[in-house]
mmCIF file of the protein (N, C-alpha, C, O) and its ligand, coordinates in Angstrom:
data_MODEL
# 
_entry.id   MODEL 
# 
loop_
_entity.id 
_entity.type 
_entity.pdbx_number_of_molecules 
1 polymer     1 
2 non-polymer 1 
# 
_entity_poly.entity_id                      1 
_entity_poly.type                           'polypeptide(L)' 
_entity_poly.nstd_linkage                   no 
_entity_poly.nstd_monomer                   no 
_entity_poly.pdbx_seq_one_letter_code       
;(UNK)(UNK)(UNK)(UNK)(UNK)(UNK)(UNK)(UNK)(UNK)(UNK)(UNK)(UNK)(UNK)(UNK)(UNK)(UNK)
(UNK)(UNK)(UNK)(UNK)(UNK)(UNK)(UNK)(UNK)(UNK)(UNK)(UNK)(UNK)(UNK)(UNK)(UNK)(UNK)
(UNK)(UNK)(UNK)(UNK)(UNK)(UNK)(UNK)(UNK)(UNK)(UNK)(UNK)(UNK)(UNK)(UNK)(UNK)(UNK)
(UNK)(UNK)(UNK)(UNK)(UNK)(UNK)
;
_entity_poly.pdbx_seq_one_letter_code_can   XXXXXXXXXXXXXXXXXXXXXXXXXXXXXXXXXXXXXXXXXXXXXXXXXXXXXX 
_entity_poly.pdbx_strand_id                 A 
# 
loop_
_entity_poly_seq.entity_id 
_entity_poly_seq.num 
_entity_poly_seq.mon_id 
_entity_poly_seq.hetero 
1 1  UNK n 
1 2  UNK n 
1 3  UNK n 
1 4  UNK n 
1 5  UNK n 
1 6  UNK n 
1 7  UNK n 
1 8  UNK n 
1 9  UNK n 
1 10 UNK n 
1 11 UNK n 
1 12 UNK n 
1 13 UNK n 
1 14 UNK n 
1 15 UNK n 
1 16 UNK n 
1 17 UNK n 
1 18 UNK n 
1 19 UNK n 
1 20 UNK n 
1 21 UNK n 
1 22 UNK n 
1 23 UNK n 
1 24 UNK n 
1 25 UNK n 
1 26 UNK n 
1 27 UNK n 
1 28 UNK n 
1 29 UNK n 
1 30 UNK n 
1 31 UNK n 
1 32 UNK n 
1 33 UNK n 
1 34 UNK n 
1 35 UNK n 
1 36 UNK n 
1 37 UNK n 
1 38 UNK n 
1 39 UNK n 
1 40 UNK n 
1 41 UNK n 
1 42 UNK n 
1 43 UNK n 
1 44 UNK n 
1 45 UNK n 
1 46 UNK n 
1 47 UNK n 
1 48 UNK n 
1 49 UNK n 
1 50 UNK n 
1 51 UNK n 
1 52 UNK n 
1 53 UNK n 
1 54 UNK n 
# 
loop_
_struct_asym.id 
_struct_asym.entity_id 
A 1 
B 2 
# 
loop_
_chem_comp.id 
_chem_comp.type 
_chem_comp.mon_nstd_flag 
UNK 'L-peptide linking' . 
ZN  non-polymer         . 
# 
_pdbx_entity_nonpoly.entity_id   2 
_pdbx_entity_nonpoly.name        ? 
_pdbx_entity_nonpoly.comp_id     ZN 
# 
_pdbx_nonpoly_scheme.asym_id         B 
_pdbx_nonpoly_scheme.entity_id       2 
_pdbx_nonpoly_scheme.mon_id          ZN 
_pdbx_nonpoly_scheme.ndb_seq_num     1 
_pdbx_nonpoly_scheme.pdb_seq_num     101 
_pdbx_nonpoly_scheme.auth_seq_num    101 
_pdbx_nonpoly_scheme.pdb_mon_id      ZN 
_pdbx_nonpoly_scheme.auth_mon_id     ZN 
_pdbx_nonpoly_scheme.pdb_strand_id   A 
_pdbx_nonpoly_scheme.pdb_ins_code    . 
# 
loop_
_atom_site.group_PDB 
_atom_site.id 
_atom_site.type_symbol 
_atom_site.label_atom_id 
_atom_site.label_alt_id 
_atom_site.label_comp_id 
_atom_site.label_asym_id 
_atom_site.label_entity_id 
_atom_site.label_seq_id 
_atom_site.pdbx_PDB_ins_code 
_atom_site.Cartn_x 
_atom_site.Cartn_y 
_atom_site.Cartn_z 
_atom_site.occupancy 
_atom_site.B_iso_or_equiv 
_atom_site.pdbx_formal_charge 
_atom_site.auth_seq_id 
_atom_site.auth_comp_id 
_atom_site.auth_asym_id 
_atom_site.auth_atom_id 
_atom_site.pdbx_PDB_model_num 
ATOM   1   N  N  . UNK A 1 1  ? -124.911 -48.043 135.301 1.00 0.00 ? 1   UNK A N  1 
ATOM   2   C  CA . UNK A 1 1  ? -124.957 -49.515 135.339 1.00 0.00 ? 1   UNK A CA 1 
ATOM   3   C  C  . UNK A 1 1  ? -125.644 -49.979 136.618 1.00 0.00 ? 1   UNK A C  1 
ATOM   4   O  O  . UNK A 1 1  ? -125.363 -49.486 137.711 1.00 0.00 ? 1   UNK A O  1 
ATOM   5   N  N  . UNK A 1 2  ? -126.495 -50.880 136.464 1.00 0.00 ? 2   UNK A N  1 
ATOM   6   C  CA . UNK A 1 2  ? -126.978 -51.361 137.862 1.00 0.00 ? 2   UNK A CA 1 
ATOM   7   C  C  . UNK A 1 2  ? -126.462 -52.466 138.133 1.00 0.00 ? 2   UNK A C  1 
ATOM   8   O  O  . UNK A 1 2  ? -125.828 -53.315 137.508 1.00 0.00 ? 2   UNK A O  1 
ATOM   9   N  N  . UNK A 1 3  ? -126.964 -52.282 139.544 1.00 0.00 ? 3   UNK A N  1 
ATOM   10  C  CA . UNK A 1 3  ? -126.116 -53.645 140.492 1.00 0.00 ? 3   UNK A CA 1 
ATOM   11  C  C  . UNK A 1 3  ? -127.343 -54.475 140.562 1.00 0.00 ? 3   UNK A C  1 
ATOM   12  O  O  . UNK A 1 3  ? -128.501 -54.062 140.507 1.00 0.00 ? 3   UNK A O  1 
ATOM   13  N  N  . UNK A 1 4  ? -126.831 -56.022 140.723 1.00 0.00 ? 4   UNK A N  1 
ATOM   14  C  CA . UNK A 1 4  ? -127.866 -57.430 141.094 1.00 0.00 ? 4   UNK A CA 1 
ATOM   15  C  C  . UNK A 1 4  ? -126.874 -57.977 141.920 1.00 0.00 ? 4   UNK A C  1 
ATOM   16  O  O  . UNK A 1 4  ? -125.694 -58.194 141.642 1.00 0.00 ? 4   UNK A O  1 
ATOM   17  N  N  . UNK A 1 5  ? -127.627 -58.223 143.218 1.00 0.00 ? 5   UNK A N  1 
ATOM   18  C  CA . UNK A 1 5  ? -127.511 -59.280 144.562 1.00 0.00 ? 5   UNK A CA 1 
ATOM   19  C  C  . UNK A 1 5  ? -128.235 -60.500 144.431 1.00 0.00 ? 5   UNK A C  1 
ATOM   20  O  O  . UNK A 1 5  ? -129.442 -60.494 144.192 1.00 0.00 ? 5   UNK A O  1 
ATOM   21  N  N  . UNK A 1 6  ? -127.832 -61.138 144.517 1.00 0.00 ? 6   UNK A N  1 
ATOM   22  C  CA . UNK A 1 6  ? -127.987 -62.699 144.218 1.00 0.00 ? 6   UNK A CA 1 
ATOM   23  C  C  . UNK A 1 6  ? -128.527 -63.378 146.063 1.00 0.00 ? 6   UNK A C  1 
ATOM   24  O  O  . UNK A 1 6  ? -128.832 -62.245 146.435 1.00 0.00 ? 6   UNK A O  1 
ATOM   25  N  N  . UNK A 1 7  ? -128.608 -63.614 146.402 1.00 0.00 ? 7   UNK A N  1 
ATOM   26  C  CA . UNK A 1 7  ? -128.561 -64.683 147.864 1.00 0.00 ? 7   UNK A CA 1 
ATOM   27  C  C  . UNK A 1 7  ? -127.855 -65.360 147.443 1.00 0.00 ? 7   UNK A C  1 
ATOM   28  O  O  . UNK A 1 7  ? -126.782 -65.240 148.035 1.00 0.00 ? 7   UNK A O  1 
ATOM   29  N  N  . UNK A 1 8  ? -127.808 -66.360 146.394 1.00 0.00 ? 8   UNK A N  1 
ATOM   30  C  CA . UNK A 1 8  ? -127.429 -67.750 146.066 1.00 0.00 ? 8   UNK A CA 1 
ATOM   31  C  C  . UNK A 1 8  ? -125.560 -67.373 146.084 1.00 0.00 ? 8   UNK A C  1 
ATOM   32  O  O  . UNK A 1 8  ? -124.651 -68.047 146.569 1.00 0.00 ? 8   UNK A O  1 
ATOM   33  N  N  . UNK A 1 9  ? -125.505 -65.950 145.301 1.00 0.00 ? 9   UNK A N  1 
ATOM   34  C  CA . UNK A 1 9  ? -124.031 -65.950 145.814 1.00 0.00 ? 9   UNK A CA 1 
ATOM   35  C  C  . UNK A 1 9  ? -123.575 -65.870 146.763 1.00 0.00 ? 9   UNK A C  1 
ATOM   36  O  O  . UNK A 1 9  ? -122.409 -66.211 146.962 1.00 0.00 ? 9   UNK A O  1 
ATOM   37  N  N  . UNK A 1 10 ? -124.265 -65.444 147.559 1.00 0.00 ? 10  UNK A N  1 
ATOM   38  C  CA . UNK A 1 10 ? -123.636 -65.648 149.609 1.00 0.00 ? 10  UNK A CA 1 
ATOM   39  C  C  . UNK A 1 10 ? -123.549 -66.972 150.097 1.00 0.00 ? 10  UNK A C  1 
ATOM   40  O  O  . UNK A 1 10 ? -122.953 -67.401 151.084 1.00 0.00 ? 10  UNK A O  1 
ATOM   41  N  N  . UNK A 1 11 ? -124.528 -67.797 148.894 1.00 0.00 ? 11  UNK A N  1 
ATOM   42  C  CA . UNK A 1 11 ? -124.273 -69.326 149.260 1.00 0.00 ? 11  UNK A CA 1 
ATOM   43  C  C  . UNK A 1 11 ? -125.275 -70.358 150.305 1.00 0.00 ? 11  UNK A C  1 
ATOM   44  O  O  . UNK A 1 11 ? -125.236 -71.297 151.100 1.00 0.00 ? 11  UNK A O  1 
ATOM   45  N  N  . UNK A 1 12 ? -126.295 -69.245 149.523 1.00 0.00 ? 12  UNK A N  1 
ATOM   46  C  CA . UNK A 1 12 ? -127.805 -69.377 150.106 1.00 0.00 ? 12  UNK A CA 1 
ATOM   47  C  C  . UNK A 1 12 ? -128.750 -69.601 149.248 1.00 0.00 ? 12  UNK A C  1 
ATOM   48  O  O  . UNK A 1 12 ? -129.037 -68.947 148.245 1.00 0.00 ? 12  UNK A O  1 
ATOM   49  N  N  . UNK A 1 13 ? -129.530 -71.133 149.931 1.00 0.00 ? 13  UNK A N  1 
ATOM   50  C  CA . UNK A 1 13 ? -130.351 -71.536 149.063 1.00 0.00 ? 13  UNK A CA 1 
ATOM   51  C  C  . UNK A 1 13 ? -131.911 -70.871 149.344 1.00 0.00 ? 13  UNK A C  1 
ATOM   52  O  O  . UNK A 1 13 ? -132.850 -71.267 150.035 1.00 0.00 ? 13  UNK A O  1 
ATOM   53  N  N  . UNK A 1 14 ? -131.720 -69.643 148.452 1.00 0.00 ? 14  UNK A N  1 
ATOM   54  C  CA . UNK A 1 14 ? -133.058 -68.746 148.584 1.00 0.00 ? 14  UNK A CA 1 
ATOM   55  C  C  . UNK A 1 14 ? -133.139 -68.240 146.871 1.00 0.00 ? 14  UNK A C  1 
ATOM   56  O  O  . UNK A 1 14 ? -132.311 -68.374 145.970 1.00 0.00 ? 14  UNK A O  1 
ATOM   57  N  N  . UNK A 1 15 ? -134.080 -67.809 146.878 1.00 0.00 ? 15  UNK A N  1 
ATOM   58  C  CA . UNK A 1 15 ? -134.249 -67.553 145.630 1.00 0.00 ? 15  UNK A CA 1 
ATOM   59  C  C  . UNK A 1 15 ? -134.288 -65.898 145.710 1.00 0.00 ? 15  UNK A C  1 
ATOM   60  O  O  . UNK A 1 15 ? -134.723 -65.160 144.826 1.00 0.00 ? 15  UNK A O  1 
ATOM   61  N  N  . UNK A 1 16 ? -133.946 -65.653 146.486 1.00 0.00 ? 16  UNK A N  1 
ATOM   62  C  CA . UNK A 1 16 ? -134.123 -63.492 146.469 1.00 0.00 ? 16  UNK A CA 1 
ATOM   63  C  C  . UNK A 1 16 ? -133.088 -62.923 145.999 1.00 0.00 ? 16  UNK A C  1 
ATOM   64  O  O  . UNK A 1 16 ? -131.903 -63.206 146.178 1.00 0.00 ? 16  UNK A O  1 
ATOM   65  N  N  . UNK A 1 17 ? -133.842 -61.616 145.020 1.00 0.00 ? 17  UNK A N  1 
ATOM   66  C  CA . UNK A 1 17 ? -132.300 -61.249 143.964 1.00 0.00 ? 17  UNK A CA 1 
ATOM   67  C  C  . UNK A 1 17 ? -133.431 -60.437 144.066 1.00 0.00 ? 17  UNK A C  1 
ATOM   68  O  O  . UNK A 1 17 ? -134.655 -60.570 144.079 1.00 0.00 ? 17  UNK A O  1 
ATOM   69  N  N  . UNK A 1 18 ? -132.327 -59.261 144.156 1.00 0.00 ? 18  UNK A N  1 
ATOM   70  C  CA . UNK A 1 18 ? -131.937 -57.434 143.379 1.00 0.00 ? 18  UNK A CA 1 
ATOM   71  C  C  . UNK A 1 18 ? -131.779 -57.291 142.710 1.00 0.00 ? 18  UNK A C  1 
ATOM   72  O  O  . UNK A 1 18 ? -130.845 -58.011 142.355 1.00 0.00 ? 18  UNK A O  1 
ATOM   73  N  N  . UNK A 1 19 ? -132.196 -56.484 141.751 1.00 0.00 ? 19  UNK A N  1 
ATOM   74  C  CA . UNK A 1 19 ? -131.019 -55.700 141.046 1.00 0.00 ? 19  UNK A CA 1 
ATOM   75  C  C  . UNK A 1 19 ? -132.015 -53.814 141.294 1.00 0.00 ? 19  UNK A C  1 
ATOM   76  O  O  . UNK A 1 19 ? -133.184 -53.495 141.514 1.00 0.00 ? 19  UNK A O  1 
ATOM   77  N  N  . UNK A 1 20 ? -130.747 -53.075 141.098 1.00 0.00 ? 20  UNK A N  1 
ATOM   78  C  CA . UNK A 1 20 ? -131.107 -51.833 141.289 1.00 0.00 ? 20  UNK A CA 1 
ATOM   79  C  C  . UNK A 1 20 ? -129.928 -51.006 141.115 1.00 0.00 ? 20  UNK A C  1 
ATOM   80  O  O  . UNK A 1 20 ? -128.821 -51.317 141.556 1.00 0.00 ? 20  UNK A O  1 
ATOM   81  N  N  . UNK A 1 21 ? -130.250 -49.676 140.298 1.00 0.00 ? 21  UNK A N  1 
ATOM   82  C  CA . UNK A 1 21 ? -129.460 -48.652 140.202 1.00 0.00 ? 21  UNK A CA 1 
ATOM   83  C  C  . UNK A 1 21 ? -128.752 -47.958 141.252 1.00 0.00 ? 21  UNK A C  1 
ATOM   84  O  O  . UNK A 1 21 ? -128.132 -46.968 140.862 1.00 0.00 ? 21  UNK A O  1 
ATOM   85  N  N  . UNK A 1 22 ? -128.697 -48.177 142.270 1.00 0.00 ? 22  UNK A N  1 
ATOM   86  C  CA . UNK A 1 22 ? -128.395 -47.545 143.250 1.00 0.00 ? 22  UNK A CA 1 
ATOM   87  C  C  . UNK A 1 22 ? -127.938 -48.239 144.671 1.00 0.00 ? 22  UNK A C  1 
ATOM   88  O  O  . UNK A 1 22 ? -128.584 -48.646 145.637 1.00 0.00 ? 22  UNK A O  1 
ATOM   89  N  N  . UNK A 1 23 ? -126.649 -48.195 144.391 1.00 0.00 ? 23  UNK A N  1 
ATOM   90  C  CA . UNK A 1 23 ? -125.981 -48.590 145.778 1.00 0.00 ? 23  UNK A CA 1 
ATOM   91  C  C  . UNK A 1 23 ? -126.420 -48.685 146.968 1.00 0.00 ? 23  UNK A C  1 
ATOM   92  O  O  . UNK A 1 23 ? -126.570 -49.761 147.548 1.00 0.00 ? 23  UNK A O  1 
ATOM   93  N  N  . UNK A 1 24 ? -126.683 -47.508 147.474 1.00 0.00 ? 24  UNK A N  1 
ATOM   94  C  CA . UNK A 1 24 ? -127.709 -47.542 148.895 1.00 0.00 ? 24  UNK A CA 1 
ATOM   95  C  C  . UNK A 1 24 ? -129.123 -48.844 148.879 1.00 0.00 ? 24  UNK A C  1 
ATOM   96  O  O  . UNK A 1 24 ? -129.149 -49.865 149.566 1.00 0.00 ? 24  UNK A O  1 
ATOM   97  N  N  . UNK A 1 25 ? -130.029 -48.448 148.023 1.00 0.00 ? 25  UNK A N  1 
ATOM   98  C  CA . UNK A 1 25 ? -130.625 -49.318 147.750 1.00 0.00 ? 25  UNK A CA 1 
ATOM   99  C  C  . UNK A 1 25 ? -130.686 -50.364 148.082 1.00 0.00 ? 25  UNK A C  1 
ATOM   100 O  O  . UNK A 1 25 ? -131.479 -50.657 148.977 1.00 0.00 ? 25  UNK A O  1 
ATOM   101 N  N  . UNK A 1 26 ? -129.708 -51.526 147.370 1.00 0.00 ? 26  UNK A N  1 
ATOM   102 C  CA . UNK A 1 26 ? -129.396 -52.311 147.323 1.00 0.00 ? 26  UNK A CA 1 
ATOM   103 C  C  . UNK A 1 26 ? -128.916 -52.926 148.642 1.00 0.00 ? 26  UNK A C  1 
ATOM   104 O  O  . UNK A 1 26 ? -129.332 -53.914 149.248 1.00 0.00 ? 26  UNK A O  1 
ATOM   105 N  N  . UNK A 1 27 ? -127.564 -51.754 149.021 1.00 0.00 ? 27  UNK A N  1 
ATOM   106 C  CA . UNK A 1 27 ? -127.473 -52.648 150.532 1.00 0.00 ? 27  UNK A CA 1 
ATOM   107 C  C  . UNK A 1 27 ? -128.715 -52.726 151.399 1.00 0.00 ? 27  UNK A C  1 
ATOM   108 O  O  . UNK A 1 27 ? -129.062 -53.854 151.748 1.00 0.00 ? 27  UNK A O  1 
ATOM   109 N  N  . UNK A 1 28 ? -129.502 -51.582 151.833 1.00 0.00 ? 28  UNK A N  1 
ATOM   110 C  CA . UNK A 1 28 ? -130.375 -51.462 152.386 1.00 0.00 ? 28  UNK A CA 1 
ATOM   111 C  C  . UNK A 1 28 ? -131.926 -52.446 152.578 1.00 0.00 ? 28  UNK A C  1 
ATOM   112 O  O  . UNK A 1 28 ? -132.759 -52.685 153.452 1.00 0.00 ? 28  UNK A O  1 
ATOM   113 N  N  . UNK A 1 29 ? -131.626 -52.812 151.061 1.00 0.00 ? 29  UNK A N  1 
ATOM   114 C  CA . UNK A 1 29 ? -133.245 -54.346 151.060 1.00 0.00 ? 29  UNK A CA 1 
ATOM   115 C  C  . UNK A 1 29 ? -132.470 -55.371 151.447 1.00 0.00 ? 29  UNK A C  1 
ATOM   116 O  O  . UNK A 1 29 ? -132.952 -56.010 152.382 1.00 0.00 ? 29  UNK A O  1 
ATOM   117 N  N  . UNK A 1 30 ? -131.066 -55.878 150.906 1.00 0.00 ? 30  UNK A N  1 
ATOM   118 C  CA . UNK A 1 30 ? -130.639 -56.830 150.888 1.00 0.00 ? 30  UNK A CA 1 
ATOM   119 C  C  . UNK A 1 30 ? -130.248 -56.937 152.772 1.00 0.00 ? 30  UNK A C  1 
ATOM   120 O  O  . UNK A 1 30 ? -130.129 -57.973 153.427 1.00 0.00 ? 30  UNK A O  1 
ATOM   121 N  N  . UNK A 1 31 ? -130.154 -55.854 153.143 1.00 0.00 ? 31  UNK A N  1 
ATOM   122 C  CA . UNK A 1 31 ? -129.869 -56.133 154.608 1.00 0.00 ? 31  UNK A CA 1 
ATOM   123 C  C  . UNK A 1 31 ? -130.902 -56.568 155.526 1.00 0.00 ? 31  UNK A C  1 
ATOM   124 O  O  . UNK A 1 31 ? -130.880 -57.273 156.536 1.00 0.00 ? 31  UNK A O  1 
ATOM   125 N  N  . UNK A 1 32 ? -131.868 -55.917 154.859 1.00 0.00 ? 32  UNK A N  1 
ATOM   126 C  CA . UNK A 1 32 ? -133.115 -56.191 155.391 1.00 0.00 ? 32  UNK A CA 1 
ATOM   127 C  C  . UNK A 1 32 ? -133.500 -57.732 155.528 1.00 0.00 ? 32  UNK A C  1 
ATOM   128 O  O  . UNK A 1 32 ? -133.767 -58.483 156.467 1.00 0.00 ? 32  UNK A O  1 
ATOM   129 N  N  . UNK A 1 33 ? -133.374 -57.875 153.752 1.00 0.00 ? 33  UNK A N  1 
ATOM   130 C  CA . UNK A 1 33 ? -133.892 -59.347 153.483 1.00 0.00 ? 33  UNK A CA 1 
ATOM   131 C  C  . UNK A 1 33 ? -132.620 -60.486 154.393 1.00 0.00 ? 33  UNK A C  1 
ATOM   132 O  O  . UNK A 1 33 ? -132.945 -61.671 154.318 1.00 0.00 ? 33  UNK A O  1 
ATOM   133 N  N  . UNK A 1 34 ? -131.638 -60.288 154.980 1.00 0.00 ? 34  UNK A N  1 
ATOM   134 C  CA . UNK A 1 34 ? -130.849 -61.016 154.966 1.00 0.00 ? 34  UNK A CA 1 
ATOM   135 C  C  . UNK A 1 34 ? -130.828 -61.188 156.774 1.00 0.00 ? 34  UNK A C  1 
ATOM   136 O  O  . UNK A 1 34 ? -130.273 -62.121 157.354 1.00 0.00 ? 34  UNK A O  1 
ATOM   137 N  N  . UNK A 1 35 ? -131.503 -60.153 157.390 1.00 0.00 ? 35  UNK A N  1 
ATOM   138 C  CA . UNK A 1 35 ? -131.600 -60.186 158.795 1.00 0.00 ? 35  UNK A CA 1 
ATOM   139 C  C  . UNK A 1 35 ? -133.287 -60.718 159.083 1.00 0.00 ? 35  UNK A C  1 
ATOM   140 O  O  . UNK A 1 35 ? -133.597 -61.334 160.102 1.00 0.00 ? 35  UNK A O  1 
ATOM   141 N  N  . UNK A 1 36 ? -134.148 -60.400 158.129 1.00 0.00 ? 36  UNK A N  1 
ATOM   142 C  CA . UNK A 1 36 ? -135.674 -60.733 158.005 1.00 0.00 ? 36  UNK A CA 1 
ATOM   143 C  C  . UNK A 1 36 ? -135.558 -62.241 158.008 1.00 0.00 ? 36  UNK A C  1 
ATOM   144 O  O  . UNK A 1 36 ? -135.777 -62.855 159.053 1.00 0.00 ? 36  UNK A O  1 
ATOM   145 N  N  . UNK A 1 37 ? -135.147 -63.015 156.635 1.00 0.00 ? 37  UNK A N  1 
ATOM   146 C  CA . UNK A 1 37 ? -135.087 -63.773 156.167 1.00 0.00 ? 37  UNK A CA 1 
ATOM   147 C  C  . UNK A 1 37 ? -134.235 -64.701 156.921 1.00 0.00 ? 37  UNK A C  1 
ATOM   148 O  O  . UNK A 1 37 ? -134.709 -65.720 157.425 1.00 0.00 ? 37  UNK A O  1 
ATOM   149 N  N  . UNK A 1 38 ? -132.927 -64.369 157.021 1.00 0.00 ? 38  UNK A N  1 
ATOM   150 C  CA . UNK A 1 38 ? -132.022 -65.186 157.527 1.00 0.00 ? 38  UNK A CA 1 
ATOM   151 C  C  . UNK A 1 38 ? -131.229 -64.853 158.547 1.00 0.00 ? 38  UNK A C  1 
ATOM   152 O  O  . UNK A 1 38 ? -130.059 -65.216 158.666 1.00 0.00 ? 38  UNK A O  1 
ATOM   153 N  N  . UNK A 1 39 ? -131.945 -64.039 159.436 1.00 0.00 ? 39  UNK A N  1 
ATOM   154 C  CA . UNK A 1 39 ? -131.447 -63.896 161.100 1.00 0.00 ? 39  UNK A CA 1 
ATOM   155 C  C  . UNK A 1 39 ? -129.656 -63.488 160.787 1.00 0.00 ? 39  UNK A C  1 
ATOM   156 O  O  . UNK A 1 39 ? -128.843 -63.844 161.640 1.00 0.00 ? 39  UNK A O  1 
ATOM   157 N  N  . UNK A 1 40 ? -129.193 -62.777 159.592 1.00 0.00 ? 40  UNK A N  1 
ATOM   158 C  CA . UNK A 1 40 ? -127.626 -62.130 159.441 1.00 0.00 ? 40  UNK A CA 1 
ATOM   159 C  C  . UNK A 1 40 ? -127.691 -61.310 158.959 1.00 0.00 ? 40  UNK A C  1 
ATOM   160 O  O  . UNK A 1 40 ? -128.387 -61.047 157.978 1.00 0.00 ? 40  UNK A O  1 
ATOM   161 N  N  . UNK A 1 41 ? -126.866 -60.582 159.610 1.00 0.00 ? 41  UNK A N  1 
ATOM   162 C  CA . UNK A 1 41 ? -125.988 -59.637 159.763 1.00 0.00 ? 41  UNK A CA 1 
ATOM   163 C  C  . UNK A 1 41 ? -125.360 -59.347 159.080 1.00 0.00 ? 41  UNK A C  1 
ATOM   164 O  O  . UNK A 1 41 ? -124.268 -59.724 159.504 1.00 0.00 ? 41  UNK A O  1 
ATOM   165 N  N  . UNK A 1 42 ? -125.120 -58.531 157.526 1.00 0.00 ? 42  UNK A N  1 
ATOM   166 C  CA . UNK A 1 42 ? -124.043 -58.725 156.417 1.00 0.00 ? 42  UNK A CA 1 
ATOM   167 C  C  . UNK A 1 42 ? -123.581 -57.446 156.345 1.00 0.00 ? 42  UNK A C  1 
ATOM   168 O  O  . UNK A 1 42 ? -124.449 -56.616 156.618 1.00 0.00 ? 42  UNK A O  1 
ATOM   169 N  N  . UNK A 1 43 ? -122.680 -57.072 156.116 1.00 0.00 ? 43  UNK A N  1 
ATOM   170 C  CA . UNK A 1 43 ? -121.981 -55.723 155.753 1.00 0.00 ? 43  UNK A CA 1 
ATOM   171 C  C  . UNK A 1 43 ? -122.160 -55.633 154.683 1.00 0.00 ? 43  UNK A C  1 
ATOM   172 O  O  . UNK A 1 43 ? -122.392 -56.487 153.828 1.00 0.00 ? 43  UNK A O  1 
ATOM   173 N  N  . UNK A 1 44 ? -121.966 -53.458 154.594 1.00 0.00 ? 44  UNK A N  1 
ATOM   174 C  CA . UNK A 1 44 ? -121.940 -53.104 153.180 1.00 0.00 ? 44  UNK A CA 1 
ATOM   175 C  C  . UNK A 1 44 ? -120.705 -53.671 152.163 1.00 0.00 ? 44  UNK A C  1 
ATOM   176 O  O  . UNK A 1 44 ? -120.623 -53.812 150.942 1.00 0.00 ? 44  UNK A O  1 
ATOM   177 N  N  . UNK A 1 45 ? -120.021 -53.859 153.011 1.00 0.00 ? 45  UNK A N  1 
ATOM   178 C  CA . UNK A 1 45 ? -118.492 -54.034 152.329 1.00 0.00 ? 45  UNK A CA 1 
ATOM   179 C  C  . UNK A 1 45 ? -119.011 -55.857 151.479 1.00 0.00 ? 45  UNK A C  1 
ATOM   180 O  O  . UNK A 1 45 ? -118.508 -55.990 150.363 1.00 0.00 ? 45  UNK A O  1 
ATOM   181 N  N  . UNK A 1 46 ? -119.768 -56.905 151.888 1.00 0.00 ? 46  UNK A N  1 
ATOM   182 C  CA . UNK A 1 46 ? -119.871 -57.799 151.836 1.00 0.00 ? 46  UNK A CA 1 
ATOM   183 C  C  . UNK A 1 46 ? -121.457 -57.743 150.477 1.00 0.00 ? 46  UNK A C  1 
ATOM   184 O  O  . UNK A 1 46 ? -121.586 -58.460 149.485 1.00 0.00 ? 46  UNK A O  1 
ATOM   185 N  N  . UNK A 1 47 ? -122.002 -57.108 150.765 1.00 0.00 ? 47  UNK A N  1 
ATOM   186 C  CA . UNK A 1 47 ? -123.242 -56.897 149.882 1.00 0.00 ? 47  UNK A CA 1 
ATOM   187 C  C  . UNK A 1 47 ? -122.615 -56.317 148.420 1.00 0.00 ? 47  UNK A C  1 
ATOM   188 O  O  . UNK A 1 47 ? -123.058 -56.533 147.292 1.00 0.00 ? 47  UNK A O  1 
ATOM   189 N  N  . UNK A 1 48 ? -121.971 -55.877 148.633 1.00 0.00 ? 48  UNK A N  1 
ATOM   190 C  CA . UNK A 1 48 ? -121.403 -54.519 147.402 1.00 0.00 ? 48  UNK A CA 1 
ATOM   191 C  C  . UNK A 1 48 ? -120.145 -55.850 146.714 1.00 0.00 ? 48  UNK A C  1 
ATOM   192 O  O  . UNK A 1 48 ? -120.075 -55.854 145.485 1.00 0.00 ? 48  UNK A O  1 
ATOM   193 N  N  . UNK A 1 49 ? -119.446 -56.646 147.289 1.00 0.00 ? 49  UNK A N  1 
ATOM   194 C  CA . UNK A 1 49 ? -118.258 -57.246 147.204 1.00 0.00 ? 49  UNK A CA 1 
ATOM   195 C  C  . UNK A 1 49 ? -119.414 -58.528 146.028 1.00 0.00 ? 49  UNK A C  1 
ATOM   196 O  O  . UNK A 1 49 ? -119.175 -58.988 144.911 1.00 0.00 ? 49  UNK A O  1 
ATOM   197 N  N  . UNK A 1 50 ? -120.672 -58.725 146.997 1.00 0.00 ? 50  UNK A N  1 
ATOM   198 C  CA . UNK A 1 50 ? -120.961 -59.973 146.240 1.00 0.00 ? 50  UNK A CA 1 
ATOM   199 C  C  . UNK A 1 50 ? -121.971 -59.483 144.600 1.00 0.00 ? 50  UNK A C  1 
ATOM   200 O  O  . UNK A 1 50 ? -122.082 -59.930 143.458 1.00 0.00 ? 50  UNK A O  1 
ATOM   201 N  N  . UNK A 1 51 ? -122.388 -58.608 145.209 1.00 0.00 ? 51  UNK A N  1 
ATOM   202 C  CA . UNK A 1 51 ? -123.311 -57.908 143.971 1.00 0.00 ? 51  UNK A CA 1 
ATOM   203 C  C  . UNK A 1 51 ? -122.311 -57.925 142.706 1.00 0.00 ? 51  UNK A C  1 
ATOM   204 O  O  . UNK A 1 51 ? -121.176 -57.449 142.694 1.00 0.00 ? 51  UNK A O  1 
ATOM   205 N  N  . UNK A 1 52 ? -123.073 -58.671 141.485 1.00 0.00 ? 52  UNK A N  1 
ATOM   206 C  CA . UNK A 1 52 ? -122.326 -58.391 140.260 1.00 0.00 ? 52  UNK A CA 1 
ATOM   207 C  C  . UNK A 1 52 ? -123.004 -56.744 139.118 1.00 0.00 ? 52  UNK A C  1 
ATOM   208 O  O  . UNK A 1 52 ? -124.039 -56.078 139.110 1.00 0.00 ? 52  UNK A O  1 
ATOM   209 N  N  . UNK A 1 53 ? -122.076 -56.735 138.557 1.00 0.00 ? 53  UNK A N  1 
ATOM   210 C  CA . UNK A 1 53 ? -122.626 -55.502 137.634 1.00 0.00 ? 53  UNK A CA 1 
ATOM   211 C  C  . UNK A 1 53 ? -123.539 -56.082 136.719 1.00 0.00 ? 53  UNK A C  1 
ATOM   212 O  O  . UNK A 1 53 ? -123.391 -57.207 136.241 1.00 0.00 ? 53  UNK A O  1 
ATOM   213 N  N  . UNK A 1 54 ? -124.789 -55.072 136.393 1.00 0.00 ? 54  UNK A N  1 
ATOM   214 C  CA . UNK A 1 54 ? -125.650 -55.765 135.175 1.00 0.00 ? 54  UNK A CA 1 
ATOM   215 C  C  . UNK A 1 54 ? -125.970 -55.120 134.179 1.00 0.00 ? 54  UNK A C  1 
ATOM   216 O  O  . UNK A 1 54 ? -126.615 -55.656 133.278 1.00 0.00 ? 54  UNK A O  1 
HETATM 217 ZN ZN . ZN  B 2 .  ? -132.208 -64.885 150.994 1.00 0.00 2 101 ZN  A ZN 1 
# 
C-alpha cells in the first residue's frame, strides 16, 4: 500500500503532495520540501502520523 503526504494536511496552504511506496521516501522529500519550502523542521513521527494510506 502506498503512502500520500498532503502539505494541506499539516495545514498548509501549498499545493505539494506525495505519494510513494516507501516510507523512507516519503519522509525524506517531504522533509526536504518542508525545510526548502517552508523553513520547518518536521519529524518522522509527524510526516508518517499525517500521511494517509492510498
Ligand atoms: Zn508545502
Amino acid at each position: 500500500m502506498a503512502k500520500q503526504f498532503e502539505c494541506k494536511s499539516a495545514g498548509m496552504d501549498c499545493p505539494f503532495m506525495l505519494r510513494t511506496e516507501s516510507d523512507d521516501e516519503l519522509v525524506s522529500f517531504s522533509q526536504q520540501h518542508a525545510k526548502k519550502t517552508h523553513k520547518k523542521d518536521v519529524s518522522r513521527q509527524d510526516i508518517l502520523k499525517l500521511a494517509k494510506s492510498v
